[in-house]
N, C-alpha and C positions, 0 to 999 in steps of 0.2 A: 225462773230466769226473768228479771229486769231489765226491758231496753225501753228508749223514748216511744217503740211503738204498742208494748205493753199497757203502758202507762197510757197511752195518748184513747185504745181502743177500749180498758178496759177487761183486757184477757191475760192467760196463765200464760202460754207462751206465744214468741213470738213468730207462729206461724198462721199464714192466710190461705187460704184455700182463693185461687183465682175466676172469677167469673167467666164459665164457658157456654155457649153453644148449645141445650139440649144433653146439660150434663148439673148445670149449676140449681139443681130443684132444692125443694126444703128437707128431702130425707138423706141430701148430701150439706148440706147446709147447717141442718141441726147433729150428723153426725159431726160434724170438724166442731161447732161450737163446743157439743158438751165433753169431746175430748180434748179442750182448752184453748182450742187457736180458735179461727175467726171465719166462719161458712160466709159463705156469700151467695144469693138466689142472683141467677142471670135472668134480668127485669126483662131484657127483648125477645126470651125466647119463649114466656109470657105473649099470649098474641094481641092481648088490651090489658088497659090500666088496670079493669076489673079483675080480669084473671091473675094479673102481677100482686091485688089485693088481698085477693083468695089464699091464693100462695104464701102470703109472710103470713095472711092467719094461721096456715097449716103449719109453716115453721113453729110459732110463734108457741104451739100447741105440744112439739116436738123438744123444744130447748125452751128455757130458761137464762141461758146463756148470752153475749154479744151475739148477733149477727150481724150481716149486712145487704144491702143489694149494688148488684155492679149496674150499670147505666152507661151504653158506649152510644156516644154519637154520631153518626155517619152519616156525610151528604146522601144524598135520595130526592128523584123524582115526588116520590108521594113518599115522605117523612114520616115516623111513626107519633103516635098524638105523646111525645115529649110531656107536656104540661101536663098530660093526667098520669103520665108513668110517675111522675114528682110529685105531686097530689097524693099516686095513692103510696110513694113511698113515707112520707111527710103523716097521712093520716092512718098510715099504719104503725106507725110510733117506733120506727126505723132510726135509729143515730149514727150508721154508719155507711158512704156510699162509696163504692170504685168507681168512677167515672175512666172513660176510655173512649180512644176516635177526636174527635175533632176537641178544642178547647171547650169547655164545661164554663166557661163565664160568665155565660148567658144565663142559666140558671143557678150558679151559686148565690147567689141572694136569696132565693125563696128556702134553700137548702142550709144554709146558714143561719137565717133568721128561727127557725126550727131547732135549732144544738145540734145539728147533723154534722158528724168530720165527713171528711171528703180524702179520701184517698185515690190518685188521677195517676194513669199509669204512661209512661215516657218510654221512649226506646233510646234518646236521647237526651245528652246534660243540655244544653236548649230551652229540650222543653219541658223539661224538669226544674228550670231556671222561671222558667215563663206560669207553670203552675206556681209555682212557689209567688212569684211576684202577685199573681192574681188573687193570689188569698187559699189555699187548696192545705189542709194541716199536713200532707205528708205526699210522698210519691211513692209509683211503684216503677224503681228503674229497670227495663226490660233487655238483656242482651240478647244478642244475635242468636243464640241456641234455643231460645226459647220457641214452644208452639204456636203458630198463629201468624200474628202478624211483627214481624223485628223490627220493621220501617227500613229505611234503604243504605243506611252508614254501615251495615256487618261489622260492628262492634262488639266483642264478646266480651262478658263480665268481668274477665281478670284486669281488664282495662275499664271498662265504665263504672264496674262501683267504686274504686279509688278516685277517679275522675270527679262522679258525683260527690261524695265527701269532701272532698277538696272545696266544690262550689257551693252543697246546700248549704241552706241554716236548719229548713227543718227534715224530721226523720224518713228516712226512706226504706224500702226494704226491695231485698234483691229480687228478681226474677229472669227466670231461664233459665233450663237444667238442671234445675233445683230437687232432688228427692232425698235428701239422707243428710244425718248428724252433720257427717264433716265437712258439707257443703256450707250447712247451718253456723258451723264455725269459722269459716272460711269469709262467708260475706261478713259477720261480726269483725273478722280480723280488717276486712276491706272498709268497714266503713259504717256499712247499713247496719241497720237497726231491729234489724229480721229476715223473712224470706217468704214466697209468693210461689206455693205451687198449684200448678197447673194439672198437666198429665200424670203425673204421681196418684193425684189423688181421683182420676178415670178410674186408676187398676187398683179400687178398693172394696169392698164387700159392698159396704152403703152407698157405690155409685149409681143410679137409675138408667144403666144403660147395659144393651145386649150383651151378654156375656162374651162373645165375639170381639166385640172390643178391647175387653180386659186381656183378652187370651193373645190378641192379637200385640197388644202393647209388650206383654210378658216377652211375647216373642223375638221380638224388635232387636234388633241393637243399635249402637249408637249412630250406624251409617245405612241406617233405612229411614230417613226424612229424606225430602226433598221441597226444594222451594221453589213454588209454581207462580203466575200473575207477575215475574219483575219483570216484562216486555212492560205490562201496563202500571209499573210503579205502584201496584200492591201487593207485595211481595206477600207470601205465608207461607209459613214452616209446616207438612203436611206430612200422613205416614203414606210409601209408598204404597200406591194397588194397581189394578188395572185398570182403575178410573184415571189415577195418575198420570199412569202412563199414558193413557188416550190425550190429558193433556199436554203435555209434553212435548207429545208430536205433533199437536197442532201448533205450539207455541213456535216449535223447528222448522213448519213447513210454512207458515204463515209469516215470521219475521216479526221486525217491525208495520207489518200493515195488520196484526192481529189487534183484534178489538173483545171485547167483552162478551159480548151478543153470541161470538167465536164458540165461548167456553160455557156458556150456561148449563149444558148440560151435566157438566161434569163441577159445578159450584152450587147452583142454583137451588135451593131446598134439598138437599140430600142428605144433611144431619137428619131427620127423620128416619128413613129408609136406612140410616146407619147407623144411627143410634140407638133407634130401638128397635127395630127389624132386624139387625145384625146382617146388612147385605155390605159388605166389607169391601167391594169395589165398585159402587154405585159412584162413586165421586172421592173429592179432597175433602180431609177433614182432619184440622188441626190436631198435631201432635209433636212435641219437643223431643230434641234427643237426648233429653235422660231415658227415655224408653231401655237405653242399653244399660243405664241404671236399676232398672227394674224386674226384680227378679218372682215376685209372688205378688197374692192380692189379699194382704192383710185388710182389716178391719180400722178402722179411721184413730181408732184408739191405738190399735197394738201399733201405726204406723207412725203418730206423734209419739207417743212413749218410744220408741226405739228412736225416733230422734233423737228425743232429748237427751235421752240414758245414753249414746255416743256422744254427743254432745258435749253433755259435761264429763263425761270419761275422755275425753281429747283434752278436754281444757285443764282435768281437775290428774292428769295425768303424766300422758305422754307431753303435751305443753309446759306444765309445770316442770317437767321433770326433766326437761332440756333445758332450765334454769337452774337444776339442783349442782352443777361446777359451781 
């Protein structure tokens, strides 16, 4: 399949595997490449530049293929050293970045002058307006279902990728809730130019994360997320636990005078202890609700290929065949 974001990355199809958390390593990274979409290392969970260099070595060793690295910016007391996560993405001979978090501005120059695309992920047309203006080759428009963080509009896809096609020029691809063919045909039909998943691709053989996870995701359905931090205007899309819930009630008892400081327990460095401990209510940790999408933990391959293969049997079928009067 051919879309502008084929073309523009350099890959078979058009799917990205999203920059997570203590999930986006090189053995998840190079499996999405060499089954044709597009892995992505999460550079911050990397704890220096060094180790984020190490890492695409080890991808780099693994595939042959496109990859990329995601880079999200977030305000911070103590910042992380930014400049050498771009260094070693730059001297790792990286051409493809997700940027995410605050605007990417500031360093698209260094990242550009390299041949690096830059794909910057939006929750809103805004600021998928505003990447676009800044020079950024594509977006990642994120709706309301999606894991993490949606930003605060609860706009859900069926409305923002049309919205966004209407406004961009250049290509986007969808995210949020994104796991299967006919979602994959759907945002085509809306606009975008591919699709960006997330949690899908947690519950896969080559994810690097406790099996507890995966089991847990399978288990899921569509109405076990819950979205925690919007007293403090960071909203995230999370899967319910007991960490959760501890949240929650503090969110309920505290009101509006809850602060941050409140909740660290149940935020604060827990992706370890869950990610790869497998202690499954230690805290929040991102997850979408396609979970209720989610029925098995195939292999990074057998899960693109079943894409695609609905995919184009949607398009090359039942679509066409609603033409055939």
């Amino acid at each position: 399949m051919k879309t502008r974001i084929t073309e523009l990355f350099g890959i078979k199809h058009p799917i990205i595997q999203g920059g997570m958390h203590y999930v986006g390593f090189a053995e998840l990274a190079a499996a999405v490449s060499n089954a044709g979409g597009l892995g992505l290392i999460t550079g911050l969970t990397q704890r220096s530049p060094e180790l984020l260099a190490k890492e695409i070595a080890r991808c780099r060793e693994m595939t042959d293929k496109p990859f990329g690295v995601n880079l999200t910016f977030l305000p911070s007391v103590n910042p992380p050293d930014y400049p050498g996560y771009v260094k070693a993405i730059i001297d790792g001979g990286v051409k493809i970045v997700e940027t995410a978090g605050n605007n990417p501005v500031k360093w698209l120059p260094p990242l550009k002058e390299a041949g690096i695309k830059v794909i910057h992920k939006c929750t809103a047309v805004r600021h998928a307006l505003k990447a676009e203006s800044i020079g950024c080759d594509a977006v990642s428009v994120d709706g309301f279902e999606c894991g993490g963080h949606p930003g605060e509009d609860d706009v859900g896809n069926w409305v923002l990728l049309p919205r966004a096609a209407e406004t961009l020029k250049i290509p986007f691809v969808a995210s949020g809730g994104v796991g299967t063919g006919s979602q994959l045909v759907a945002a085509l039909a809306l606009g975008a130019d591919g699709v960006n998943l997330g949690t899908r691709f947690i519950a896969t053989v080559e994810a690097p994360v406790h099996q507890n996870v995966k089991d847990a995701i399978v288990a899921a359905s569509e109405l076990d997320t819950r979205l925690v931090m919007r007293p403090l205007r960071n909203t995230e899309r999370v899967l319910n636990n007991a960490g959760v819930e501890r949240l929650l009630a503090k969110e309920k008892a505290l009101g509006a005078d809850i602060k941050f400081e409140d909740i660290i327990p149940e935020v604060a460095g827990v992706y370890p202890a869950i990610m790869i401990e497998g202690k499954m209510d230690a805290g929040a940790w991102s997850c979408g609700m396609v979970a209720g999408l989610i029925h098995d933990i195939p292999t990074c391959q057998e899960l693109i290929d079943r894409m695609m293969s609905e995919a184009e049997s949607l398009i090359r079928q039942r679509l066409e065949g609603m033409l055939a009067a």
